[in-house]
Structure formats: C-alpha cells, structure tokens
C-alpha positions in Angstrom: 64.5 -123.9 -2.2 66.2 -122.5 -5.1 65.2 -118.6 -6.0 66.1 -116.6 -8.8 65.7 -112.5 -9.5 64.6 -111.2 -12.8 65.2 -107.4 -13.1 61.9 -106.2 -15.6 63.5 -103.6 -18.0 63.0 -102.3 -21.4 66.8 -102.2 -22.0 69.8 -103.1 -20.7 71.6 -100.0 -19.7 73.5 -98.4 -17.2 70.6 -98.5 -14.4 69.9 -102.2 -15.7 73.5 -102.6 -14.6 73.7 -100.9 -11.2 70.8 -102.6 -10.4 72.4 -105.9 -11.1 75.2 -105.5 -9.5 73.4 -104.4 -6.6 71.4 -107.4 -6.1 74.6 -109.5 -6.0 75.0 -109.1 -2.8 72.0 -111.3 -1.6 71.9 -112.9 -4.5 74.6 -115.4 -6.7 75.5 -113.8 -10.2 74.2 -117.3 -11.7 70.6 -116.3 -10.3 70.2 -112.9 -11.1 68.5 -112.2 -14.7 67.2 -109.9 -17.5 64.0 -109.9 -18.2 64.5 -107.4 -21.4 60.7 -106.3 -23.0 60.8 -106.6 -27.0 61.6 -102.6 -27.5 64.5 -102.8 -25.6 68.3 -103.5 -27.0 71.0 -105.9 -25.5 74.2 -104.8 -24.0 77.0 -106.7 -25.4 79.1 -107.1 -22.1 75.9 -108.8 -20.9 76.3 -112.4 -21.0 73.6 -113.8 -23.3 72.7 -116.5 -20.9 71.6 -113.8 -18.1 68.8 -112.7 -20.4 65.7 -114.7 -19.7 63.1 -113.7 -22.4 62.5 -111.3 -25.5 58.8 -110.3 -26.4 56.8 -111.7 -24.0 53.4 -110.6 -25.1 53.6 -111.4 -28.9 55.4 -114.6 -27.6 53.1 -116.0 -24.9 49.5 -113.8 -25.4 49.4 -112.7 -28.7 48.6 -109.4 -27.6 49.9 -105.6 -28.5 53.3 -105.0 -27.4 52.3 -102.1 -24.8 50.5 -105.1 -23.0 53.8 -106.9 -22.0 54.9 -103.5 -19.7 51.3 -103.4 -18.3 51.2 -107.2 -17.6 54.1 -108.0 -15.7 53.4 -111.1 -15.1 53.7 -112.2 -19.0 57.7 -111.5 -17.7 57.5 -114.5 -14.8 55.6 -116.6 -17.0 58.4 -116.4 -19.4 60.9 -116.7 -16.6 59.6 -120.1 -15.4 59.9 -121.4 -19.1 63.1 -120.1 -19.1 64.8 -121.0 -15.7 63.3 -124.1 -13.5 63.5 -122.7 -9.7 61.2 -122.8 -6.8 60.5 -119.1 -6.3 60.7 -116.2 -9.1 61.5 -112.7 -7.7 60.7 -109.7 -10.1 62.4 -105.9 -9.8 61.5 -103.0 -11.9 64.6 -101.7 -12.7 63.8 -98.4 -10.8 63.7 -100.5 -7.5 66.9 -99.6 -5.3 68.5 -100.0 -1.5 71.1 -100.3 0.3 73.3 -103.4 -0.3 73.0 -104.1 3.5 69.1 -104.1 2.6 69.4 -106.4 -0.1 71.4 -109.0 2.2 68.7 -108.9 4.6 65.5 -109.0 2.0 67.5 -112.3 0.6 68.2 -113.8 3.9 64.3 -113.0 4.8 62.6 -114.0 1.6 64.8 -117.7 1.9 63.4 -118.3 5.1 59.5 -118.4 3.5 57.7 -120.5 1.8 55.1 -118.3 0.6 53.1 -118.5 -3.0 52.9 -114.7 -3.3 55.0 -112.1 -1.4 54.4 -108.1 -2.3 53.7 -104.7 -0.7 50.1 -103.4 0.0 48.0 -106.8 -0.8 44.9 -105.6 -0.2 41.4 -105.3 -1.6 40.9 -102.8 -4.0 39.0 -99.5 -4.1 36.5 -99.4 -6.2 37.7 -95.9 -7.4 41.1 -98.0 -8.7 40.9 -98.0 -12.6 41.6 -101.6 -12.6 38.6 -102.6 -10.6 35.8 -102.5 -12.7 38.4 -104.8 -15.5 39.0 -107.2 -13.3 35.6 -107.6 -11.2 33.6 -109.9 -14.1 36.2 -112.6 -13.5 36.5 -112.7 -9.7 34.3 -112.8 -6.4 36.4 -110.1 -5.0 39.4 -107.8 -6.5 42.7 -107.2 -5.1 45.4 -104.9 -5.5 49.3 -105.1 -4.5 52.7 -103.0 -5.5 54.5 -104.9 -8.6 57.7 -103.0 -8.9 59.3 -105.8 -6.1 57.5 -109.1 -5.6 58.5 -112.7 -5.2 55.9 -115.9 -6.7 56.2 -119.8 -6.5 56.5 -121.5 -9.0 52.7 -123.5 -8.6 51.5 -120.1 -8.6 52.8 -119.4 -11.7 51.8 -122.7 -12.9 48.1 -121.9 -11.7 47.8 -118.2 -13.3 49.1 -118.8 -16.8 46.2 -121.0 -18.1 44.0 -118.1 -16.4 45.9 -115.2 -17.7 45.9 -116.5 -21.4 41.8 -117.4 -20.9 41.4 -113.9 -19.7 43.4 -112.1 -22.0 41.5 -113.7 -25.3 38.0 -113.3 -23.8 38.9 -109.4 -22.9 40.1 -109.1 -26.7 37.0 -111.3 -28.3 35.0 -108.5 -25.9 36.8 -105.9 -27.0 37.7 -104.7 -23.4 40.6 -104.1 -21.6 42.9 -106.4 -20.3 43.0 -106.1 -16.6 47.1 -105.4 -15.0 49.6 -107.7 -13.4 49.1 -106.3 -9.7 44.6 -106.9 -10.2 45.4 -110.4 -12.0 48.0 -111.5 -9.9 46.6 -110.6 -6.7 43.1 -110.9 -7.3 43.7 -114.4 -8.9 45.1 -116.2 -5.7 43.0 -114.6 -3.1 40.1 -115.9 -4.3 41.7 -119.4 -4.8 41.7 -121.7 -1.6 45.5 -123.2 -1.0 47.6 -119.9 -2.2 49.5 -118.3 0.9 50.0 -114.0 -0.1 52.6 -112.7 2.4 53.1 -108.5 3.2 56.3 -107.9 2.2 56.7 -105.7 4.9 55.6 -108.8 7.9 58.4 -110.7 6.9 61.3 -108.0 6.4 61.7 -104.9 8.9 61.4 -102.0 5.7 60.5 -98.8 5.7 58.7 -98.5 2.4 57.3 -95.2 3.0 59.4 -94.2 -0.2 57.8 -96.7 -2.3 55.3 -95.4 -4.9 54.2 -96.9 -7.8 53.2 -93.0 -8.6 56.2 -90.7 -7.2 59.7 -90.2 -8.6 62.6 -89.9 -6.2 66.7 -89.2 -7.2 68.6 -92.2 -6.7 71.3 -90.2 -5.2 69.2 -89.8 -1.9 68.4 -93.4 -1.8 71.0 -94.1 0.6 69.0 -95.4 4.1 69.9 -98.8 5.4 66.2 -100.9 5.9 64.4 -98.7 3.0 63.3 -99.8 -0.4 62.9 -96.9 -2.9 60.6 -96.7 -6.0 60.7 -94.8 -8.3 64.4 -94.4 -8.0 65.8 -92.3 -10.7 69.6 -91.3 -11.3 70.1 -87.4 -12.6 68.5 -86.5 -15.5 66.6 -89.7 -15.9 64.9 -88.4 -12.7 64.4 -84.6 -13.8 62.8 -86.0 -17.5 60.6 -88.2 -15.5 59.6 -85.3 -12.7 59.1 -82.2 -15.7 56.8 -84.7 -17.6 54.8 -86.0 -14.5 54.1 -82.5 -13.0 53.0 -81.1 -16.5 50.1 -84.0 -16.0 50.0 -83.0 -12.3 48.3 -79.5 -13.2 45.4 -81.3 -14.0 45.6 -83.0 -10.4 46.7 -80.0 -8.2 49.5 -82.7 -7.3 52.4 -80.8 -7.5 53.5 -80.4 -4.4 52.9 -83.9 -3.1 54.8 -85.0 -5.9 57.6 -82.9 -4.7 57.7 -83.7 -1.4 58.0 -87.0 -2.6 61.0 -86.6 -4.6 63.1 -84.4 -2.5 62.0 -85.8 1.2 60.1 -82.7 1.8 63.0 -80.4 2.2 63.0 -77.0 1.3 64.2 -78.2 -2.0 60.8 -78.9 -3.0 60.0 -75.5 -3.3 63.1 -74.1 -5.3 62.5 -77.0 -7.5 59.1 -75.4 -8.4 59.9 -72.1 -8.6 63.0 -72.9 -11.2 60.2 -75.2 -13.1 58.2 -72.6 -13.7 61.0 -69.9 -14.8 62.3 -72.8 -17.8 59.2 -74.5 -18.1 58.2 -74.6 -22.3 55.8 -72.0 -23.5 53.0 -74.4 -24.2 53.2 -75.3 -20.8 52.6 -71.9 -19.4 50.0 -71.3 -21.6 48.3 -73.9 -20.6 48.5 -73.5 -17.0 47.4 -69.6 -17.6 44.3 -70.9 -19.4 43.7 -73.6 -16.6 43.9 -71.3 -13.7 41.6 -68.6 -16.2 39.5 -71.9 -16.2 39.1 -72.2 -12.7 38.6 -68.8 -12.3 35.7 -68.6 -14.2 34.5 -72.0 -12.9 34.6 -70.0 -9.8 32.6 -66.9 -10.7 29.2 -66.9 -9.7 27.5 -65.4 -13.2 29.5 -67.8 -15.1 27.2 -70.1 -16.9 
C-alpha cells in the first residue's frame, strides 16, 4: 500500500519546512508534499516536484478562493490528480510531535486499511454551525478534526463527483457551502462499504492538546505519544493568541484559551495580566464598554 503526506499550507516557509522535515522520519522525502493554497508563494530551495497543486478551488470548484482553506478536501482531490497512491494523508502545517511520534503514527497508519482515519468522528451537534449546511444533503451529519487525517483513494474517488454537485447547488441556492470535516465525514457515514477509523483506536496518542480552536507555543510541544494543534512557534503564536482573545471577550473564553496555551501553569495568568497592560486602546475601550454593558444588563431598572 503506497501512502503519501501532503502538508496543507498557504505558503512555504520556515514552519512549512520544519514540518517537513519532521515528517521524514516516518515518512520517505519522495512521499512527503506541499499542498500550497493559491495566496501562498513558493520557496525556491523547494524542489518544484514536492509541490502537489496551486489554486485548488478556482481550479477544481470554481468557487471563491476563501473556499479552498475552508474545504480542505479540494487539497486531497487535487493530490490524487497529482500523485497516484493508495492512501492520501493531510497535515495543517500547525500539526507537530515528536519525531519518535511520527515513527510510530507511520508504522500504525501502514498497518490499516481504512477509507477514512481522523480524530473525533462523531455525529454532530446540532448547535455546530456546519450542521444546519450540511443536513439537506444527508440522513445524518458528522463531524471529525481535519488538521491530521488520512483518506483512500476510492474515497476520494467517491466524494469528488459529490463535492462538485454540492458545491454548484449551494452556489445556484445561494447558500453556504458546507466544510471539509461536515462533507467528508458526513459523506461516508452515510454511505454503506466506507470503513472511518478514530485516529486515536489505532495509535496510543494523547490528543488532549489537539484543538481545532486553541493555540499552543511550539516550543512546549515536546511530549513523546502527543500530537499538538494549534502549534505555533514565537511570535507566530503570540499574533495568533492577542487576536483570538480580543474575540474571546465576547465569549468570556479567556482563560480557557490560556490554559490551553501555556498547559495551565501559572503562566496563564501573567500572560493576562501583561495583555491587558499593552493591549491597544481600542481594545480597552471596548472591554470597558462591554463590562459597562453587562453591568447595565445586570441592573434591575435597566430597560
């Protein structure tokens, strides 16, 4: 069974690179790949034949190029037109481990056969904003974690027909187009013959650092038998935090958030408090109208 890896990035940089370099050690160099989206530029020490596809929503769906980070499976599809192989394993280029984790998820993932392999297939809640997109099309919806995942080439084969069918009737409808994780998953589960695996039944990982909503530094991503998402290096990971937690005041998610990122250590706290002493005017005045907000919300005579 041949398998290759596509690392999902906007550009080719020095993350892209770590990353790739890191996966060389489950996987050979000749089978590793970049799948680079449209607004991203090439890195000229990057062999040309390690990059797998360029545009893939103008090229395969004809739709806006936001759509080709949203769908990530417009990246396989383009993969398996690319590269002929048996199984097609995508990474989001803020995916990291531990070398000695990547020669055991490589060893693992060989071993199976199955169509579908990703972390948290399960049905979705109908409080998901991707439910209500994806329910006309399907008996039931399901959900799963994108940023690491591993497909067969039938099943790829099987969605693309569906994805481009879907995508045109959502745009003639003027809807939505439902995401990669509610397409993907929800379009084999409801299809007899398709085998979805946990990620997490074949391959002893803690993955209790993998969010598809939390940030984390890179540089503490250093546990043998973890896989870390969102893994950020230095002030990638600060950018990323400052820009989530301004969104988190509407939430009242700051603290999870921080827990998240710094492992729930007292940095967590002195991380907040410096926030606050640098954080941008607007900001503040923002929060001091939210919390004068909620005050008011909270007064009995308010209207």
């Amino acid at each position: 069974m041949k398998t290759v890896v596509g690392i999902r990035c906007a550009a080719i940089g020095a993350i892209e690179i770590n990353l790739y370099e890191l996966l060389l050690n489950g996987f050979n160099h000749a089978d590793v790949y970049f799948l680079v989206d449209s607004r991203g530029h090439r890195q000229t020490n990057i062999p040309e034949s390690q990059i797998a596809l360029v545009n893939p929503a103008r090229q395969f769906m004809a739709v806006p190029d936001n759509w080709g980070w949203l769908c990530g499976d417009l990246f396989y599809y383009a993969f398996a037109v690319k590269v002929q192989a048996d199984f097609y394993c995508m990474v989001e280029s803020d995916v990291t481990m531990t070398a000695n984790t990547v020669r055991n998820i490589a060893n693992e993932l060989g071993k199976d056969n199955s169509d579908y392999i990703a972390q948290g297939i399960s049905p979705a809640d109908s409080s998901w904003m991707w439910t209500p997109l994806m329910a006309p099309f399907v008996k039931q919806v399901y959900a799963s974690a994108f940023p690491f995942t591993r497909i067969s080439r039938r099943a790829l084969e099987f969605l693309f027909p569906q994805r481009r069918l879907l995508n045109h009737l959502c745009i003639a409808g003027g809807t939505r187009i439902p995401n990669d994780e509610s397409f993907v998953t929800s379009g084999l589960m409801n299809v007899p013959g398709f085998r979805l695996t946990e990620l997490t039944s074949l391959i002893d990982l803690d993955t209790s650092k993998f969010s598809t909503v939390y940030q984390i530094p890179a540089e503490l991503c250093d546990k043998d038998g973890f896989i870390y998402h969102s893994a950020l290096p230095g002030q990638h990971f600060y950018n990323k935090l400052i820009s989530r937690m301004t969104y988190d005041l509407y939430q009242e998610s700051i603290s999870a958030r921080l827990d998240y990122a710094f492992l729930g250590d007292s940095r967590s706290d002195q991380f907040l408090e410096v926030f606050w002493r640098i954080a941008p005017r607007e900001i503040l005045a923002f929060a001091a109208e939210w919390e004068q907000s909620r005050a008011l919300a909270a007064d009995p005579s308010f209207p």
